[in-house]
VOTI-630942 format. One line per 5 residues: number of its first residue (from 1); for each residue x, z, y of N, C-alpha, C, O, CB. Coordinates in Angstrom, 1 decimal. Atoms other than C-alpha are relative to their C-alpha. Glycine has a CB too. Layout:
# VOTI-630942
NUM	X Z Y X Z Y X Z Y X Z Y X Z Y ~ ...
# end
This chain:
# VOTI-630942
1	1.0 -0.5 -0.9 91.3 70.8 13.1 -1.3 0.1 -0.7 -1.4 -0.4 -1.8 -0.1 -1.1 1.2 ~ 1.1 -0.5 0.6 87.8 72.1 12.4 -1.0 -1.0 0.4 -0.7 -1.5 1.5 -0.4 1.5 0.4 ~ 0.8 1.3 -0.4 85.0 69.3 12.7 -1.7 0.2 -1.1 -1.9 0.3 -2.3 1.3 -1.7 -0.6 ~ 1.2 0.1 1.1 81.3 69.2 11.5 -0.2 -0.9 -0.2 -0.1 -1.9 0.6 -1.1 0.5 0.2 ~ 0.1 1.4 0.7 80.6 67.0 9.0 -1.1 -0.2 -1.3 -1.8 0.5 -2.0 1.4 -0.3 -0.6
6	1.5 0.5 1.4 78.1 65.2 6.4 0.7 -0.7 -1.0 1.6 -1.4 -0.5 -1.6 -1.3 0.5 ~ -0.4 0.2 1.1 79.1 64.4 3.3 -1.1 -1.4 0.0 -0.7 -2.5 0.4 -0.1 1.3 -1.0 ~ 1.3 0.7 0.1 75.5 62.6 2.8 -0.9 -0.1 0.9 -0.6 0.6 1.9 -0.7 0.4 -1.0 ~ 1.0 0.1 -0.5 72.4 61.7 4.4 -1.2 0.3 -0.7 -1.4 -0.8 -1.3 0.0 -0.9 0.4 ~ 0.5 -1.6 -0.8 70.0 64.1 4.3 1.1 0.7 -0.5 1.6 0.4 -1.6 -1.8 0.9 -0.5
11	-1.0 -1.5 0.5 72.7 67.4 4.2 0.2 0.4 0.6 -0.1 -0.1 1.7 1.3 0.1 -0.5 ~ -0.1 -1.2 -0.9 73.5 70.5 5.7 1.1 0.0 0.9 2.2 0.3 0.5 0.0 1.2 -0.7 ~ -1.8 0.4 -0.4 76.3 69.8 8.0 0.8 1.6 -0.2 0.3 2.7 -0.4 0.2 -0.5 2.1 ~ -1.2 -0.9 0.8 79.5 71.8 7.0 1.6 -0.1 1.1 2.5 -1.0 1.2 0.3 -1.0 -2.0 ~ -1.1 -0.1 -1.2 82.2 72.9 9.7 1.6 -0.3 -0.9 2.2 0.8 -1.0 -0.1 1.9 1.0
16	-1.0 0.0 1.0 85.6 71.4 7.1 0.7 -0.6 1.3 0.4 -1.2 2.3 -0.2 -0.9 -1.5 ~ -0.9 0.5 -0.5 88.9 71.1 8.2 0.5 -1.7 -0.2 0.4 -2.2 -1.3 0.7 0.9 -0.2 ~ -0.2 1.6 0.1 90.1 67.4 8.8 1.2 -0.4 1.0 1.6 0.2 2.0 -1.4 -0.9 0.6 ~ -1.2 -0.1 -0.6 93.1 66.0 9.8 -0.4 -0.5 1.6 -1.3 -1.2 2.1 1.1 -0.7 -0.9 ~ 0.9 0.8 -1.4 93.6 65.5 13.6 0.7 -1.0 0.7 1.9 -1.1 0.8 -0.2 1.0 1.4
21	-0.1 1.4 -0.2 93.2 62.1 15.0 1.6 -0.1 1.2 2.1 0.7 2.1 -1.7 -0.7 0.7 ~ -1.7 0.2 -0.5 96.8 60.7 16.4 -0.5 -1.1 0.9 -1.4 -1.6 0.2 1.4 -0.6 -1.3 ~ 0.1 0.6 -0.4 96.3 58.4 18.8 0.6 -1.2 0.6 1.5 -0.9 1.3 -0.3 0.5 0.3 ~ -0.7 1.2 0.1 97.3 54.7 19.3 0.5 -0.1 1.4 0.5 1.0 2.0 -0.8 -1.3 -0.6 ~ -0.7 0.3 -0.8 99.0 53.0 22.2 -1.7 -0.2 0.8 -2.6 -0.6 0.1 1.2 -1.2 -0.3
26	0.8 0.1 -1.1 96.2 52.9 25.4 -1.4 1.2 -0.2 -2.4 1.1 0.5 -0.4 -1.7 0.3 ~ 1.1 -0.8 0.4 94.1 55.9 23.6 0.5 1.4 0.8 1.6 1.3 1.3 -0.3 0.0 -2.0 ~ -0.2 -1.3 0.0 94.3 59.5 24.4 -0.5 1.1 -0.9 -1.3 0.5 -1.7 -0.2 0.2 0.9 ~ 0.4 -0.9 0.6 93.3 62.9 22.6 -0.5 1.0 1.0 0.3 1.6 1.7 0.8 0.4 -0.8 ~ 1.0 -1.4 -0.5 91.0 65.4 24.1 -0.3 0.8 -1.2 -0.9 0.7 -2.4 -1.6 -0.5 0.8
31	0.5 -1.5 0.5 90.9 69.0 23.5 -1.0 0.2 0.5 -1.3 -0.1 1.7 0.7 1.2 0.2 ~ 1.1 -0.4 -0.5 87.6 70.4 23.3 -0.1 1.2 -0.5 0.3 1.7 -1.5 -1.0 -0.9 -0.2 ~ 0.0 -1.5 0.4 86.9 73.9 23.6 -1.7 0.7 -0.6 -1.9 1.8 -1.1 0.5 0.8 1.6 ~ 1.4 -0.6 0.2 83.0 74.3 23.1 -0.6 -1.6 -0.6 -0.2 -2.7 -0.3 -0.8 0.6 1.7 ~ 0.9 1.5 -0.2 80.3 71.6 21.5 -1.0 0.7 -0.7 -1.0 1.8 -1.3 0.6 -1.7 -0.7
36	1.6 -0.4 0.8 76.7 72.0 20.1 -0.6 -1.0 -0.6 -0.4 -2.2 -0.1 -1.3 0.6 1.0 ~ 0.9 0.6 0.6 74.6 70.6 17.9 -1.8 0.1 0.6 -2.5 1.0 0.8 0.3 0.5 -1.4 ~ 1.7 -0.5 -0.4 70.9 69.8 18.9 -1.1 -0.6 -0.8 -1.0 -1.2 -1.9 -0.4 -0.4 1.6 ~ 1.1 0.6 0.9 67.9 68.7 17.7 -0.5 -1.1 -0.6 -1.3 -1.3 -1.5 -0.9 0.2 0.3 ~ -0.3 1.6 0.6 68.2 65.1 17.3 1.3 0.0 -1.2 1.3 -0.4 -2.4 0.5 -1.2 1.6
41	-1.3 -0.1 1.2 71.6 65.6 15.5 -0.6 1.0 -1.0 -0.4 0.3 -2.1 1.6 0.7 0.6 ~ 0.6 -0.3 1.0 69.8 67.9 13.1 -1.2 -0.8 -0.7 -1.2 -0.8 -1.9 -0.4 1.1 0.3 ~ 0.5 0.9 0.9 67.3 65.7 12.2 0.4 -1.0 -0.3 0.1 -1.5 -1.4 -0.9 -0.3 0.1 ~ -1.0 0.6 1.3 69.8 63.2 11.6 0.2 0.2 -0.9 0.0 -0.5 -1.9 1.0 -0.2 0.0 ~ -0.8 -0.1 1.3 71.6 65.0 9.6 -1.2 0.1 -1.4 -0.9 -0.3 -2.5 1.1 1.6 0.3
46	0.8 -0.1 0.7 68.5 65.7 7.7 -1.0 -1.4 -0.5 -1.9 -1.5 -1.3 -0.5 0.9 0.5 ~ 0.7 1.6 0.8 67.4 61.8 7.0 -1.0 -0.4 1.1 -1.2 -1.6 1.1 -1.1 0.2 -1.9 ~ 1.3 0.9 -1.0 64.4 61.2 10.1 1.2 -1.0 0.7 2.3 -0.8 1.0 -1.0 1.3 1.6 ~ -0.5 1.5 -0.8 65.4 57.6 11.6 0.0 0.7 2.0 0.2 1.8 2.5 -1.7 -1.7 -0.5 ~ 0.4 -0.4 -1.7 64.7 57.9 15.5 -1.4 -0.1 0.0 -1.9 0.7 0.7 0.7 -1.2 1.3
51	1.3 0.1 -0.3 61.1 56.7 15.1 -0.5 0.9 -1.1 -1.7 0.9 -0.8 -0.6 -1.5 0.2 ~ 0.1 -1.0 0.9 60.5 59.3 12.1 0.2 0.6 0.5 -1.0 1.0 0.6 0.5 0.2 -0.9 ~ -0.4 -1.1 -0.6 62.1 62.1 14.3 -1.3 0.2 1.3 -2.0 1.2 1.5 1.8 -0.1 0.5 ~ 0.8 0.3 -1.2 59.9 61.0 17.3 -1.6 0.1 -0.6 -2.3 0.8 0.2 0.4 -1.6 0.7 ~ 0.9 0.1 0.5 56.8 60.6 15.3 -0.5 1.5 -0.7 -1.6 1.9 -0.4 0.3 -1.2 -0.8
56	0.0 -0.9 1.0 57.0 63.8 13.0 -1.1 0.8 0.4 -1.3 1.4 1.5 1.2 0.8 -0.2 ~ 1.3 -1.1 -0.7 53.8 65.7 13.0 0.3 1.5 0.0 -0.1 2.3 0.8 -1.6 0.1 -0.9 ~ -1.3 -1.4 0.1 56.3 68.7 11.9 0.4 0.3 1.2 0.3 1.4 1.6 1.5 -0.3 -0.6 ~ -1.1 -0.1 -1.2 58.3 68.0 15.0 -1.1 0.8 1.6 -2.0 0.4 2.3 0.7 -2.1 0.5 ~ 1.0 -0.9 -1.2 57.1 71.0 17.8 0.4 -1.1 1.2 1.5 -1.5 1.5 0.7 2.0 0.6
61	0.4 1.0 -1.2 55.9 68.5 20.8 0.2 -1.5 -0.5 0.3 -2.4 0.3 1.1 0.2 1.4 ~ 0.5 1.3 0.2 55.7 65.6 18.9 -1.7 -0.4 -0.3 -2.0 -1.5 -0.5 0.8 -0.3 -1.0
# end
């Protein structure tokens, strides 16, 4: 299955295939057909903490 992923912290996330999760006794698997990335998960991926991301004089409306 296709999955975005980080290698590191700060990095560009990278859509790699990965194997797909099997699920144990009282778990299930959901298919998902759509998802997005937004602006908190980009500055994750790019190293701001939560109070770094919140703080950023960079950050439009912070």
């Amino acid at each position: 299955m296709r999955a975005v992923t980080l290698d590191t912290v700060p990095a560009a996330p990278a859509v790699t295939e990965v194997d797909t999760p099997r699920p144990e006794a009282g778990e299930l698997l959901v298919k998902v057909a759509a998802s997005s990335v937004n602006g908190f998960d980009a500055a994750t991926a790019a190293g701001y903490g939560l109070l770094d991301w919140a703080t950023n004089a960079d950050t439009p409306g912070a």
